[in-house]
Phi, psi and omega in degrees: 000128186301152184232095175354126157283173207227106166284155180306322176310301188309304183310321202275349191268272222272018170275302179283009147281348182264346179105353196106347195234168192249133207271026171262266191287338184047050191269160157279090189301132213270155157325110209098330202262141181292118157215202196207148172257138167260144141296103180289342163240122196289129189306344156244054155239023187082359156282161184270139184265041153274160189294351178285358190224019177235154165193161181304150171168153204290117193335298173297325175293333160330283182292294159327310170301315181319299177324301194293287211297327177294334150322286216276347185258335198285326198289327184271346152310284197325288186320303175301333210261321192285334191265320151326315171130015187269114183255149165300128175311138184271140163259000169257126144307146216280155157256063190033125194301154188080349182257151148231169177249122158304107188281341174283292202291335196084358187225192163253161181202129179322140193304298203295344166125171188095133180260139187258125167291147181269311191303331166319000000 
């Protein structure tokens, strides 16, 4: 889904409707001073990309929450994924019944002793 552009008008609508201040710290922005219209709920958690779902906030404050929402989205990937049945791919190959894998040498090796060639 495509993401709206913010014309000065929408900006300046979702700066006053918020009062002037960043709704993360709810500090005032000050005149001059850098800010951002944000999504208060990120939009691949299901927010709207509309103005009922923006708001204003301070560039560093910003940044954090971002920080915070990519955490929270990877986390609702895992989980859909899990619920669906999609299991994580192994990054080790499966080993043949009688082997483990030796994590000092690297390599696998027959229970009973002996090393298995990969090149067989």
């Amino acid at each position: 889904m495509k993401r709206q552009t913010l014309s000065t008008m929408k900006r300046l609508k979702v700066f006053e409707k918020a009062g002037g201040r960043c709704h993360i710290c709810s500090q005032r922005i000050q005149a001059g001073q850098v800010w951002e219209v944000e999504h208060v709920r990120p939009l691949a958690l299901h927010g709207k990309d509309d103005e009922s779902n923006m708001a204003p906030a301070h560039v560093l404050c910003h940044s954090g929450k971002t920080a915070d929402d990519v955490a929270a989205i990877a986390r609702a990937k895992r989980r859909k994924a899990k619920h669906i049945g999609i299991k994580k791919a192994s990054t080790f190959p499966k080993l043949p019944p009688g082997y483990r894998f030796d994590w000092r040498t690297r390599r696998p090796v027959k229970i009973g002793g002996g090393v298995v060639r990969r090149d067989a």
